[in-house]
C-alpha positions in Angstrom: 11.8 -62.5 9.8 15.3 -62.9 8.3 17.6 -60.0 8.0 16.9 -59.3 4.6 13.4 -58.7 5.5 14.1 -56.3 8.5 16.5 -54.3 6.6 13.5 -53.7 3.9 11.3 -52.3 6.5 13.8 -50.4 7.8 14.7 -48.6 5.1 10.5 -48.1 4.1 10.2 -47.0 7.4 13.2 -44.6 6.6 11.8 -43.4 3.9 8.5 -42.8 5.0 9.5 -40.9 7.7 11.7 -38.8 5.8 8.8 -38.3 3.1 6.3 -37.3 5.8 8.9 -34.9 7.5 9.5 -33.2 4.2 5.4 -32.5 3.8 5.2 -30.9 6.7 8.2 -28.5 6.5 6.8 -27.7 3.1 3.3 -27.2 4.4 5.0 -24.9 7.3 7.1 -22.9 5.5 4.0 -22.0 2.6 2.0 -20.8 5.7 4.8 -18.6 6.3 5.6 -17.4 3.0 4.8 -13.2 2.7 4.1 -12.4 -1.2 4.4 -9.2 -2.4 1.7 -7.3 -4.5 1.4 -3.9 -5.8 -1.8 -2.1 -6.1 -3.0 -2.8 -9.3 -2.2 -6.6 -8.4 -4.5 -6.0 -5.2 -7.0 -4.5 -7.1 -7.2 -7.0 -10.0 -8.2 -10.0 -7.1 -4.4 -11.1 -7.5 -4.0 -11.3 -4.1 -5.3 -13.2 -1.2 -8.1 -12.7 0.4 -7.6 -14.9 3.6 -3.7 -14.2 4.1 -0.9 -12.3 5.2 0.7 -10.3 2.0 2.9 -7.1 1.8 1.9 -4.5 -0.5 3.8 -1.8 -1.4 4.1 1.7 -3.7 4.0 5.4 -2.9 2.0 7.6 -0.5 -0.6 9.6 -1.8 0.2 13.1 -1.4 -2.4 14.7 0.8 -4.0 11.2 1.8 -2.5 10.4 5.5 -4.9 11.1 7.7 -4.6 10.1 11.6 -7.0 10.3 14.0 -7.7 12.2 17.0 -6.1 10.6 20.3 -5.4 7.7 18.7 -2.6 5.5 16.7 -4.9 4.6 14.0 -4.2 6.1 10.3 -4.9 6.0 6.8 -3.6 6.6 4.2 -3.5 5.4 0.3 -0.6 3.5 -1.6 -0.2 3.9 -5.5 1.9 2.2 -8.2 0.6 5.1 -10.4 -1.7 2.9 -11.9 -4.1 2.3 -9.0 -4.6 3.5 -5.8 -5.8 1.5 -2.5 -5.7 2.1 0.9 -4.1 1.0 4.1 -5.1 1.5 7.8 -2.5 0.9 10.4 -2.7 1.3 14.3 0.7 2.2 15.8 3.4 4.5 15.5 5.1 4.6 12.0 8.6 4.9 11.0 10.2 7.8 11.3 11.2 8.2 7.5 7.3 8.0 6.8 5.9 11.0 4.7 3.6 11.4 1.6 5.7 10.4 -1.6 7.4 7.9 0.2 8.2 4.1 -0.8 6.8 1.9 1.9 5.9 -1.4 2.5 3.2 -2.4 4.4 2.5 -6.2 5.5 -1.3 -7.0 6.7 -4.6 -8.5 5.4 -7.5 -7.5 3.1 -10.3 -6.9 4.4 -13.6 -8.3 3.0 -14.6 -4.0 1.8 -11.3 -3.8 0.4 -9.3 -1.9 2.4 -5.9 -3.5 3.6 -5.1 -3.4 7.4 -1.6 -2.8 7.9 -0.2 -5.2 11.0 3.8 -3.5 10.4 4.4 -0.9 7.8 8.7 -0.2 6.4 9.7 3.0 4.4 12.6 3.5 2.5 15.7 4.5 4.5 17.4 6.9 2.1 16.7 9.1 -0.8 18.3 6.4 -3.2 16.7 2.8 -2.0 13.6 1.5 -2.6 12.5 -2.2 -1.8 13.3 -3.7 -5.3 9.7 -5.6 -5.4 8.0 -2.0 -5.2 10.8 -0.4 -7.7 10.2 -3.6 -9.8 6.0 -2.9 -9.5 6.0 0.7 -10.0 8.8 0.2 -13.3 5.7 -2.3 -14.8 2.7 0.3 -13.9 4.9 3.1 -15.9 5.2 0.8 -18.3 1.4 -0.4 -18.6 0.4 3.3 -18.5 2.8 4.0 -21.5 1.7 1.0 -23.3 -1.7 2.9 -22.8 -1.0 6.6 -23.7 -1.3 9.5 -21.7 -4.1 9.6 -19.0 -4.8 12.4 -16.7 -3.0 12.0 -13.4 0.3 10.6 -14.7 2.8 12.8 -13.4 6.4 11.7 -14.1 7.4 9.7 -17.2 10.8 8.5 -17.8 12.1 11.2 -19.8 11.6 13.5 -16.5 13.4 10.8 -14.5 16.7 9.4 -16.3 17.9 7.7 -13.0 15.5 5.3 -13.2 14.7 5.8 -9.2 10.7 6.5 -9.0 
């Protein structure tokens, strides 16, 4: 083999090496990715089924329910479109409470029902997480796009901030 030769394989060797590296960071870092979704995503079969996800919205008024000497709760999420709900075993932020912005990150389980591995809330009376502000801004504007439905219970007009 001359030295032309070696310095062809070389740099095919290079380049292979480098192409194979790139695969697998790519193929690593899309196992780690964490999309969001808001309810009525969740509920349309947007999101999957057999990985991690974050979904996010408001608490239910009246729908936390924990139970009895344990860290397990419930509790449903909305975007005011649709409603699902999230189970979650361990102790929750301290800023949790019904009408709240949270995110929860976890898996959906085959019945539905989303199981909650960490659940955030909002840290102050003006911040949201911009992907739920962002998902309950399109629900409003879905519902409007509707008309009135029974249930809707703060329009725009009520809210001139823009913070839901």
């Amino acid at each position: 083999m001359n030295k032309r030769s070696r310095r062809k394989v070389l740099v095919i060797a290079i380049v292979f090496g480098v192409a194979i590296a790139a695969v697998l960071g790519l193929t690593a870092f899309e196992e780690n990715l964490l999309y969001f979704y808001s309810p009525t995503q969740v509920k349309a079969g947007e999101a999957p089924e057999s990985h991690s996800f974050r979904v996010g919205g408001l608490v239910v008024d009246g729908s936390v329910q924990r139970e009895k000497d344990s860290l397990k709760i419930q509790f449903d999420v909305t975007d005011n479109t649709e409603t699902m709900t999230v189970e979650y075993t361990g102790i929750l932020p301290d800023l949790f409470r019904e009408g709240q912005g949270i995110v929860a990150m976890g898996n959906l389980q085959p019945d539905g029902q989303f199981v909650a591995q960490e659940v955030l809330a909002k840290h102050d009376e003006n911040y949201m997480p911009p992907e739920v502000a962002d998902a309950l801004k399109k629900a409003e504007k879905a519902a409007k796009e509707k008309g009135p439905q029974l249930g809707d219970n703060q329009s725009a007009e009520q809210n001139p901030t823009g913070n839901i």
